[in-house]
C-alpha positions in Angstrom: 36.4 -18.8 30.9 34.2 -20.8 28.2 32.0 -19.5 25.8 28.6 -18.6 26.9 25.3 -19.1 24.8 22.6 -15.9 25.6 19.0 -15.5 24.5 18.5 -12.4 22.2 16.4 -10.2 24.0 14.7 -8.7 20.7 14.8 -12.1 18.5 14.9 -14.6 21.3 17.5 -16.2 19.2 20.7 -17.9 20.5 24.2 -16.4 20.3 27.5 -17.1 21.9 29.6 -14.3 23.7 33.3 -16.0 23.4 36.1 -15.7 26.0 37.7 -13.3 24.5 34.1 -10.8 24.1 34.3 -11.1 28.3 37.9 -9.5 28.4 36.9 -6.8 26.1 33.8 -5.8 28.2 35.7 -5.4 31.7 38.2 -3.9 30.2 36.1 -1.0 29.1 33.8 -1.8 31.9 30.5 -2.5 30.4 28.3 -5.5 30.7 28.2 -8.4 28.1 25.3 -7.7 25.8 21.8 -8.6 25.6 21.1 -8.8 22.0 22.8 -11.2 19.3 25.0 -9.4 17.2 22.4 -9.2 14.2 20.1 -7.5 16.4 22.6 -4.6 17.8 24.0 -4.2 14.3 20.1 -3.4 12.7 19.7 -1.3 16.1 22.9 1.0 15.7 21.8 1.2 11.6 18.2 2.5 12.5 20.5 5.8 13.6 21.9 6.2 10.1 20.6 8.0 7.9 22.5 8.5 4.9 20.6 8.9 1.5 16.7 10.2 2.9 16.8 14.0 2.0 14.5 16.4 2.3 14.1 20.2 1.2 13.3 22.6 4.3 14.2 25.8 5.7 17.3 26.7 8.0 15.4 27.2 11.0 17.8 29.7 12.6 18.7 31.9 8.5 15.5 30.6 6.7 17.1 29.4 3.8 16.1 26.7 1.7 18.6 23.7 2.6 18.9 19.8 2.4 18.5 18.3 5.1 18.3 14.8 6.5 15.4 16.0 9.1 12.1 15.8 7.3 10.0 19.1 8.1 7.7 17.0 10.1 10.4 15.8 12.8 10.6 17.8 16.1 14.1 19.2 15.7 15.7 22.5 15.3 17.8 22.3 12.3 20.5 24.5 11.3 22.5 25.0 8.0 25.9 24.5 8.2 26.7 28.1 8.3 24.3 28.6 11.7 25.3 25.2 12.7 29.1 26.1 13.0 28.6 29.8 13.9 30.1 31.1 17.5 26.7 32.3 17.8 25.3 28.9 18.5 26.2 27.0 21.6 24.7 23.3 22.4 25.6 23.7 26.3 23.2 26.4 26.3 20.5 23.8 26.0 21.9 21.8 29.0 19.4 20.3 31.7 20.0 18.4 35.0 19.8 14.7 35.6 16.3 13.1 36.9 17.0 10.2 38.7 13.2 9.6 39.2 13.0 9.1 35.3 14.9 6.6 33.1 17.9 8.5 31.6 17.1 7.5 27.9 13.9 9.3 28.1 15.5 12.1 29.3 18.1 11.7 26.5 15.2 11.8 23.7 13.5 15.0 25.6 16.9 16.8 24.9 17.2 15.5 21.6 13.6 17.0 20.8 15.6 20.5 21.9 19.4 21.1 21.0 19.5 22.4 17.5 20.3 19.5 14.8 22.9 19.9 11.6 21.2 19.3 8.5 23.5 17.5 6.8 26.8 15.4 8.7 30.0 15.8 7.4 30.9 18.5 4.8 34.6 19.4 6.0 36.3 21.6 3.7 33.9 20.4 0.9 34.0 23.5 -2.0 31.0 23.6 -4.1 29.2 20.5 -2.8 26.3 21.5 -0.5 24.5 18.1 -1.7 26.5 15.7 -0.1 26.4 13.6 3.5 28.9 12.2 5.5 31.6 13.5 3.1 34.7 15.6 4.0 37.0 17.3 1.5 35.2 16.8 -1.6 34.8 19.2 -4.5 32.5 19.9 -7.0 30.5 16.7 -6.0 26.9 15.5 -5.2 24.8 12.7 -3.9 28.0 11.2 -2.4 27.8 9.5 0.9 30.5 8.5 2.9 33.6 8.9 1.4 36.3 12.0 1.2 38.8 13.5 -1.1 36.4 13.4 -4.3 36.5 16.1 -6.6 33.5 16.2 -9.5 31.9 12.7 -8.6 28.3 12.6 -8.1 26.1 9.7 -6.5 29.0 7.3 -5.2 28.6 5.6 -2.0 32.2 5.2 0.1 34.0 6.9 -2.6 37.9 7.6 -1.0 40.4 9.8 -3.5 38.2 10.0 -6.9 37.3 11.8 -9.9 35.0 12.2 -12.4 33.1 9.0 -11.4 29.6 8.6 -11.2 27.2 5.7 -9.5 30.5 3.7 -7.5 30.0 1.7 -4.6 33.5 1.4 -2.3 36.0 2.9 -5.5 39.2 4.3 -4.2 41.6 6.2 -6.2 39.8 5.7 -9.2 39.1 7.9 -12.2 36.2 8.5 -14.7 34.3 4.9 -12.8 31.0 4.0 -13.9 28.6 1.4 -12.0 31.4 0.0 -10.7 32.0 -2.0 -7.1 34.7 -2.3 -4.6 37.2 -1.5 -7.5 41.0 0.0 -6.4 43.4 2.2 -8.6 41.3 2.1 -11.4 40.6 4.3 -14.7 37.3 4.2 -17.1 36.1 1.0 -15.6 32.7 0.4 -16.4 30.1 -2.0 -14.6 32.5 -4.1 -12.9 33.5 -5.5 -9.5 36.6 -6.3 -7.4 39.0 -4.8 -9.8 42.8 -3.8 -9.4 44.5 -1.5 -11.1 42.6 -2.2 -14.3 41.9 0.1 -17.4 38.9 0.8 -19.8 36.9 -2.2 -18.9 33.6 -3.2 -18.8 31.9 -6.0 -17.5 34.7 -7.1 -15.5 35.0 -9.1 -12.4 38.2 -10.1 -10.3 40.6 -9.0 -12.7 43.9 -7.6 -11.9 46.6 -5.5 -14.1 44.0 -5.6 -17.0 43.2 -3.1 -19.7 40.7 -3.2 -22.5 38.8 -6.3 -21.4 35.1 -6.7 -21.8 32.9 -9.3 -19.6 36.0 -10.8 -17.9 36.5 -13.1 -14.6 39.5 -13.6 -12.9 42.1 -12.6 -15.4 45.1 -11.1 -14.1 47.6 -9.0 -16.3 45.9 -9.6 -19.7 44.5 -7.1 -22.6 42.0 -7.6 -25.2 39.8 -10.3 -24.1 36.3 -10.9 -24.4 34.1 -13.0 -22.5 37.5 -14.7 -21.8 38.6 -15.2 -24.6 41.9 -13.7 -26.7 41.3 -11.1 -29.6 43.4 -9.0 -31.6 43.3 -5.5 -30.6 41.7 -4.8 -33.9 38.8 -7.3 -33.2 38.3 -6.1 -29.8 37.5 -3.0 -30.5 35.3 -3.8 -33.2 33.6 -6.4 -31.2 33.4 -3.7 -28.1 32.2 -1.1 -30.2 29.2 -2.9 -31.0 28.3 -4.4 -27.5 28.5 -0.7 -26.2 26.6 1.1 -29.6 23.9 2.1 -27.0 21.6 0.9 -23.8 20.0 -2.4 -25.6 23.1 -3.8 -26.6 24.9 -3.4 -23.1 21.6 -4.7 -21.6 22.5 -8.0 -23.3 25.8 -7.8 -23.0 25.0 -7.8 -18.9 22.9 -10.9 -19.4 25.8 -12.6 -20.9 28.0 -11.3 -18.6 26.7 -12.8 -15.5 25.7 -16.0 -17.2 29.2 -16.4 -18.0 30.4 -15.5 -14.5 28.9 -18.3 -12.9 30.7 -20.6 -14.6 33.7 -19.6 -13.1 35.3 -20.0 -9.8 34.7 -17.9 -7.0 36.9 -16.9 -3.6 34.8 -17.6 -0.3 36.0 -14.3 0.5 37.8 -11.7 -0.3 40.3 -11.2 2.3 43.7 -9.8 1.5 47.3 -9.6 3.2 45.2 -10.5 6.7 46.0 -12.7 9.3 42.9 -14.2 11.2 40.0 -13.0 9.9 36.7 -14.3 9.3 34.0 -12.0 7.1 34.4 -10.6 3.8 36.2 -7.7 2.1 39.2 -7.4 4.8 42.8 -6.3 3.9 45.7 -5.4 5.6 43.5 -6.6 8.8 44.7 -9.2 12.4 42.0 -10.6 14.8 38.8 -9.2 12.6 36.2 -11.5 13.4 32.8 -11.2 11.7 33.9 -8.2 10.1 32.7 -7.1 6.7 34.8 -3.9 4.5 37.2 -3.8 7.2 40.6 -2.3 5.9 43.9 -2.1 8.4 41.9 -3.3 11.5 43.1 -5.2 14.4 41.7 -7.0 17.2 38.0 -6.2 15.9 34.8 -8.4 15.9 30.9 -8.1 14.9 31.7 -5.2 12.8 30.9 -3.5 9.5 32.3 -0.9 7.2 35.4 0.1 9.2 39.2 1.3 8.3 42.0 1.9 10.5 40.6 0.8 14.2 41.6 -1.4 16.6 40.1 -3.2 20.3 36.6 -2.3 19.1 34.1 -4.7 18.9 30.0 -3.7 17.3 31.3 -0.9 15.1 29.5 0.1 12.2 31.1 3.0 9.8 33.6 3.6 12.1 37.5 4.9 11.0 40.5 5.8 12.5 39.8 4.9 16.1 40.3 2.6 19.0 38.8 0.9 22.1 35.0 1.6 20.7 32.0 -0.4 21.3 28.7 -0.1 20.1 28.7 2.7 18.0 27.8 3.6 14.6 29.3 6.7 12.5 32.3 7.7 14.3 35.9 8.5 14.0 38.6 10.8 13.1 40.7 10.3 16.2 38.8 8.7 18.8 38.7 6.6 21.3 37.7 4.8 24.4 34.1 6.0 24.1 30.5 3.7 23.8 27.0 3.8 22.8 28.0 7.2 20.2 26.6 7.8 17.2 27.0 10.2 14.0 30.0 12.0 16.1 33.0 13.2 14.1 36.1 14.0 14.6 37.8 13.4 17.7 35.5 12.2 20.6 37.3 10.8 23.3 35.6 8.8 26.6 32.3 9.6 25.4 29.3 7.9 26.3 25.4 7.9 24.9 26.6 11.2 22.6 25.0 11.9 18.9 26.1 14.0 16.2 29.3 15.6 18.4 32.6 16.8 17.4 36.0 17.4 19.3 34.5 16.7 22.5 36.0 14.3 25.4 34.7 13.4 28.7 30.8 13.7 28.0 27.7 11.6 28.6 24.1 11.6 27.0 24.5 15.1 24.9 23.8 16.0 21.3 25.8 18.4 18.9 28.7 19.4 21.5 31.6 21.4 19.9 35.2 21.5 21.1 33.7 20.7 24.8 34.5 19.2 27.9 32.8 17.2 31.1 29.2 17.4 30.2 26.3 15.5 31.0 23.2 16.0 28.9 24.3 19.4 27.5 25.1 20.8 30.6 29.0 21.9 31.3 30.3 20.7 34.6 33.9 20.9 36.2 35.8 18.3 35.7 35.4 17.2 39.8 31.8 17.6 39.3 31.7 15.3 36.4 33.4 12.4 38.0 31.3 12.6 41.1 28.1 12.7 38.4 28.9 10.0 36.0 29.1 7.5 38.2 26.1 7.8 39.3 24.2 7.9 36.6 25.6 4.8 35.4 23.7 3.5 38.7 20.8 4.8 37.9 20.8 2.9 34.7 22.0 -0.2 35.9 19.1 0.0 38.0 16.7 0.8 34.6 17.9 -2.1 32.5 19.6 0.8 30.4 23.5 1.3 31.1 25.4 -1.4 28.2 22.5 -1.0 25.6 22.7 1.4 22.8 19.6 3.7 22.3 16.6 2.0 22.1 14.7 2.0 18.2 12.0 4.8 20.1 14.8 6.8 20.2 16.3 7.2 16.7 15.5 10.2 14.9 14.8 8.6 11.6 11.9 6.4 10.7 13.3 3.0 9.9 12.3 3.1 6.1 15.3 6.5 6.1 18.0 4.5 7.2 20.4 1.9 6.4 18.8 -0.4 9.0 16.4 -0.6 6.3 19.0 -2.0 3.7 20.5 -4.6 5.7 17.5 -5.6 7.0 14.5 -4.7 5.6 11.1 -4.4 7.3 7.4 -3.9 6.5 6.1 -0.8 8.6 4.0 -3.1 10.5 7.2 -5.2 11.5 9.4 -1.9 12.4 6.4 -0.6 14.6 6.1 -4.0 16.3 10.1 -3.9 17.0 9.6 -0.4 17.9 11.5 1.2 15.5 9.7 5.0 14.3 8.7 4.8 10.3 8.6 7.8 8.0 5.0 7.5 6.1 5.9 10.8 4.0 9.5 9.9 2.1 10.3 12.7 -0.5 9.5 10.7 -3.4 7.0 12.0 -6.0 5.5 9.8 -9.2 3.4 10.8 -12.1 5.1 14.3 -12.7 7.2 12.7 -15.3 7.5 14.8 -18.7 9.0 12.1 -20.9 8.3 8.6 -20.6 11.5 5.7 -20.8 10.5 4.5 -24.3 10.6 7.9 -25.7 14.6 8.2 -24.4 17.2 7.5 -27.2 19.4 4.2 -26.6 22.2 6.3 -27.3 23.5 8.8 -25.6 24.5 10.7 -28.8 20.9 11.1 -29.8 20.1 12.9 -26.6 19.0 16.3 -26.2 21.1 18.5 -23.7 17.1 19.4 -23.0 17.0 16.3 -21.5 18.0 17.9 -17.6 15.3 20.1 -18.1 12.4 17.0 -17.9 11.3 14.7 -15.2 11.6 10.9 -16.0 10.2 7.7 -14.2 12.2 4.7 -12.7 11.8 2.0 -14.9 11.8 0.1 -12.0 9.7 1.9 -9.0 7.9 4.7 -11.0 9.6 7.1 -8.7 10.4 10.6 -10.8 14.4 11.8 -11.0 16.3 14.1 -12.8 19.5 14.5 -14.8 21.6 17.1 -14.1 23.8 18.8 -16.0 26.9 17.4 -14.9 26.1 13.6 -15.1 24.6 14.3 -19.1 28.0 15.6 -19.6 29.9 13.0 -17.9 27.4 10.3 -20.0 28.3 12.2 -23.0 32.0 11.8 -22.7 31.5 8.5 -21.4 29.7 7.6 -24.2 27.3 6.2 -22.0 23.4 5.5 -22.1 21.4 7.4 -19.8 20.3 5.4 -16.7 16.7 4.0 -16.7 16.5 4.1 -12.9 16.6 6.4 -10.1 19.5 7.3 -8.0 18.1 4.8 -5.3 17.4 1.7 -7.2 20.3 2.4 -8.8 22.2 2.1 -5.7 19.6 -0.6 -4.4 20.9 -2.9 -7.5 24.8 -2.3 -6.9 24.0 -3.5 -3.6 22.2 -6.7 -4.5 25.2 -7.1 -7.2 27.5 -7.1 -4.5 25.7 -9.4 -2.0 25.2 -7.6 1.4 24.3 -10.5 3.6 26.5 -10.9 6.4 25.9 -14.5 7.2 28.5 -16.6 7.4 28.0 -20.0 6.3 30.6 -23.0 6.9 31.2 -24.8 3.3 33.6 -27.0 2.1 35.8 -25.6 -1.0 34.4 -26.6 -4.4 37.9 -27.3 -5.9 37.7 -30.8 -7.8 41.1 -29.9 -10.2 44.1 -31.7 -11.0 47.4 -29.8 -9.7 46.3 -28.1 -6.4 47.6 -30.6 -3.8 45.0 -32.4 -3.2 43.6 -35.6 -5.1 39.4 -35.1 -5.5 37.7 -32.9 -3.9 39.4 -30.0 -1.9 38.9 -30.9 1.8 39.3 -27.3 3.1 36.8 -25.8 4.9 35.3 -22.0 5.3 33.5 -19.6 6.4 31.6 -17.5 3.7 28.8 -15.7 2.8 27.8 -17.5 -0.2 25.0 -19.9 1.5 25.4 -23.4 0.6 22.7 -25.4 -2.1 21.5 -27.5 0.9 21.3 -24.3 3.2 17.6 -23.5 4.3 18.2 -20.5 6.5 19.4 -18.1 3.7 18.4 -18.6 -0.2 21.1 -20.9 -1.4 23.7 -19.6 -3.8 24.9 -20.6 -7.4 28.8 -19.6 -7.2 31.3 -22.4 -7.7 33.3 -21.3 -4.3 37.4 -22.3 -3.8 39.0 -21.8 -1.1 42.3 -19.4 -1.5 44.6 -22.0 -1.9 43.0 -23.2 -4.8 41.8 -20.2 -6.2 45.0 -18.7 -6.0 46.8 -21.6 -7.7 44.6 -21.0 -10.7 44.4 -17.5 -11.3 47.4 -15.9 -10.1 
C-alpha cells in the first residue's frame, strides 16, 4: 500500500493519507478522511469551548450559575447539582431513528432538547464553582483543563499545583507566575520550558537553576543574570531593582527577549521519545504530528494528549486508546469515534457529546452510567446491534458516517471556542465555512472606575480597595476585575498588578509560546567547533520555527540546532 494524496473537501488543499493511516481505519472500521488534517483539527476545536462564560439561571433550580451556554442558545441547562441529580434522566429525552432524514440533523434536533451541564468537569472540586474542565481542584478559579490544583486561579492545563496564578501547561509547581510549559518548579516567574528551577524570573530552558534572572539555556547554575555570573550579593541587588515595580520589569522583558534570540534554540522539544515528529512530546513512540503529547504511543495528527495510544485526530484527549476523531475525552476509554466533551469512561461510542460512564451508544447527548442507546433512547443490547448497523448505512448513503459533526452543528459560535485560537476567523469567514458565531460575547467596556495610569507600579502602593473597581485592558479596552485572592497572591508575590485582562493575558502566553502547528523541514543552524561535524551541521528537521526563506508562514528569528548539537552545548 503507497501513500495516497486527497483533495481537502473544505480547503481543497492536498494532503497525503500514509500506509500506515489505511491500517488504522479498517481496523476500527471507518473510511479514510475527507478533510486534511488542519481542517478536522479546527472542525473538532469549533466544539470546545473552554474560557466563553456567561451568567444565567439553572433552568431546572433557578439559580444564578456560570455557564458555558449563553442565555441566547436553545438548550436546557442544568447546574451541576440538577445536572447529577437521580431526578434527571437523559434517556428520557430519547427519540427513534428517521431514515428519511440525514442522521446529523436529527442529532442537532436532540441536542436542541436533552438538558446541557453548565460547566464540564468539576469532579470532586471543593470550593471552585468557577472552573471548566477541571477535576479535583480546590479553592481555584478560571482554571481550564487541568486537575489536582488547590488555590490557583486562571491557569490553563495546570496538573498538581498551588498557589499559582496565570500558567500555561505547569505541573507540580508552586507559587508560578506567567509562566509556560514549566515542570517541578517553585516561585518561577515569567518564564518558559523550565525544570526543576527556583525563584526565577525571566527564564528560558534552564534546568536545576535557582535565583537566576533573564536566563537561556543554563543548566544547574545560581545567580546569574542575563547570563552572566554574580555574587549572590550583587544578584540580589541587581534583582531587586529590575523587579522594584511594573516599569522596571516591563524593561527587563524587552531585554529579556532581545537577549534570547541570540541564543540557540532546539527544533523541538521532544524528550526520552523514540519517533516522533511535532513539538512538546516526552516519554512518547510513533507520535506523528503530535503537539503536548506526554506518554503516547502509536499516535498521529494530534494535539494536547497524555497517556493514549492507536488513536489518531485527538485533540485534548488522556488516558485512552483506539480513538479517532474526537476532541475532549478520556478517563478510561476506548475504541469509540466522532465523541466529543465526554468524560470518564466511554467505551465503543460513536457521534456522543458531553457523556460520562457510558459504553455501546451512538448519536446521544449527556448519557450517565448507560448502555446500548441510540439517540437517547435505551435499547436491548440485541436491539442495538440489529440498529447500529443500519444506521451506519443510512449515513454511508448521506455522505455522513467517517466525518465528525459538521461546523452547523456545534453548540458554540466559533468566536467561543478554541477553534478560534488556533485558527482564527473573521465572522464573515466562519459564516462562509459554516461555522455558528456568537455576536453577544460577555464582554463589557467603558464601566471602568479607575483608569491604568491612575494604578501604582508597585504592588505595595496598592489599595486592598482595589477588588472593589472595574479596570480596562490596556490592550483591548475590555473591563476585569481583581479579586481578592489574586491581590493577595500579588501582594506576597510582590508582584505588579496585571494591566490586561484574563484573556489577553492568556492570548499573549500563547503567542509567547508559539501555537502554530506547522511543521517546517530546516536544516540545523549549528556552525561550532566540537560537535562532530566540520561547518555547518548537515542534520535535518522537522520544526515549527518557519524558515527566513519560508513564504507560507511568517518566517522566524530563532537560531535553531538540532539535539545533537544543542545538547553538546548546554548539557
Amino acid at each position: 500500500m503507497i501513500a495516497e494524496i486527497k483533495k481537502c473537501k473544505n480547503c481543497e488543499q492536498d494532503f497525503r493519507i500514509l500506509p500506515e493511516d489505511f491500517v488504522f481505519y479498517e481496523k476500527i472500521h471507518v473510511p479514510p478522511p475527507t478533510w486534511c488534517p488542519s481542517c478536522r483539527e479546527m472542525r473538532r476545536w469549533s466544539f470546545r469551548n473552554e474560557r466563553t462564560l456567561y451568567p444565567r439561571a439553572c433552568s431546572k433550580c433557578k439559580k444564578q450559575i456560570i455557564s458555558l451556554w449563553s442565555p441566547d442558545k436553545p438548550q436546557t441547562v442544568y447546574c451541576r447539582e440538577c445536572f447529577n441529580s437521580d431526578n434527571f434522566d437523559p434517556t428520557a429525552y430519547g427519540r427513534d431513528v428517521d431514515f428519511s432524514k440525514p442522521f446529523f440533523d436529527q442529532f442537532k434536533d436532540l441536542l436542541n432538547s436533552v438538558p446541557v451541564i453548565a460547566l464540564l468537569g468539576g469532579t470532586n472540586c471543593v470550593n471552585s464553582d468557577y472552573v471548566n474542565l477541571e477535576m479535583d481542584d480546590k479553592n481555584c478559579y478560571m482554571n481550564v483543563g487541568g486537575h489536582f490544583n488547590e488555590d490557583c486561579y486562571y491557569n490553563t492545563f495546570s496538573l498538581y499545583g498551588k498557589n499559582n496564578v496565570d500558567n500555561y501547561w505547569v505541573i507540580h509547581c508552586e507559587y508560578m507566575y506567567e509562566s509556560i510549559d514549566c515542570h517541578s518548579s517553585y516561585r518561577c516567574f515569567f518564564s518558559r520550558n523550565c525544570v526543576s528551577c527556583t525563584e526565577c524570573w525571566l527564564c528560558y530552558d534552564c534546568r536545576n537553576c535557582s535565583n537566576c534572572f533573564g536566563c537561556t539555556n543554563q543548566r544547574n547554575k545560581q545567580y546569574m543574570i542575563f547570563n552572566t555570573q554574580y555574587s549572590k550579593e550583587e544578584y540580589e541587588k541587581q534583582v531587586a531593582e529590575l523587579t522594584k515595580d511594573a516599569d522596571t520589569i516591563a524593561d527587563a522583558k524587552i531585554h529579556y527577549e532581545r537577549e534570547k534570540l541570540s541564543n540557540p534554540h532546539r527544533f523541538a522539544f521532544i524528550e526520552k521519545s523514540e519517533h516522533c515528529t511535532g513539538n512538546y512530546i516526552t516519554k512518547s513512540k510513533d507520535a506523528l504530528q503530535s503537539f503536548d503529547s506526554e506518554e503516547c504511543e502509536n499516535i498521529r495528527y494530534t494535539q494536547i494528549n497524555g497517556y493514549i495510544k492507536d488513536s489518531m485526530d485527538c485533540s485534548a484527549v488522556g488516558i485512552a486508546e483506539l480513538i479517532y476523531e474526537s476532541v475532549g475525552v478520556g478517563m478510561s476509554c476506548s475504541r469509540s469515534a466522532f465523541c466529543g466533551l465526554s468524560f470518564p469512561a466511554i467505551q465503543e461510542c460513536y457521534y456522543c457529546l458531553m457523556c460520562r460512564n457510558t459504553d455501546y451508544s451512538f448519536g446521544c447527548i449527556s448519557l450517565k452510567k448507560n448502555q446500548y442507546c441510540i439517540l437517547n433512547k435505551q435499547y436491548s443490547k440485541e436491539e442495538y446491534d440489529v440498529l447500529k448497523p443500519r444506521i451506519v448505512e443510512h449515513m454511508k448513503q448521506t455522505g455522513e458516517w467517517g466525518e465528525f459533526f459538521p461546523p452547523q452543528i456545534s453548540p458554540f459560535g466559533y468566536n467561543e471556542t478554541v477553534a478560534q485560537t488556533y485558527f482564527p476567523l473573521t465572522r464573515e469567514q466562519a459564516h462562509a465555512q459554516g461555522y455558528p458565531w456568537q455576536d453577544a460575547l460577555p464582554e463589557r467596556s467603558g464601566k471602568e472606575t479607575i483608569k491604568i495610569s491612575e494604578i501604582p507600579p508597585s504592588i505595595e502602593s496598592v489599595s486592598a480597595d482595589i477588588t472593589k473597581e472595574i479596570l480596562a485592558c490596556e490592550k483591548c479596552g475590555k473591563n476585569y476585575k481583581i479579586i481578592n485572592q489574586e491581590l493577595d497572591f500579588y501582594k506576597h508575590m510582590h508582584l505588579p498588578l496585571p494591566r490586561r485582562c484574563p484573556t489577553c493575558r492568556h492570548e499573549n502566553r500563547l503567542n509567547l509560546r508559539g501555537i502554530s502547528r506547522t511543521l517546517h523541514q530546516r536544516q540545523c543552524m549549528c556552525e561550532r567547533g566540537g560537535h562532530d561535524h566540520v561547518g555547518r551541521c548537515v542534520v535535518e528537521f522537522e520544526t515549527t520555527y518557519a524558515p527566513p526563506e519560508g513564504r507560507a508562514s511568517p518566517p522566524r528569528p530563532e537560531i535553531v540546532y538540532c539535539e545533537a548539537c544543542y545538547q553538546k552545548e548546554f548539557v
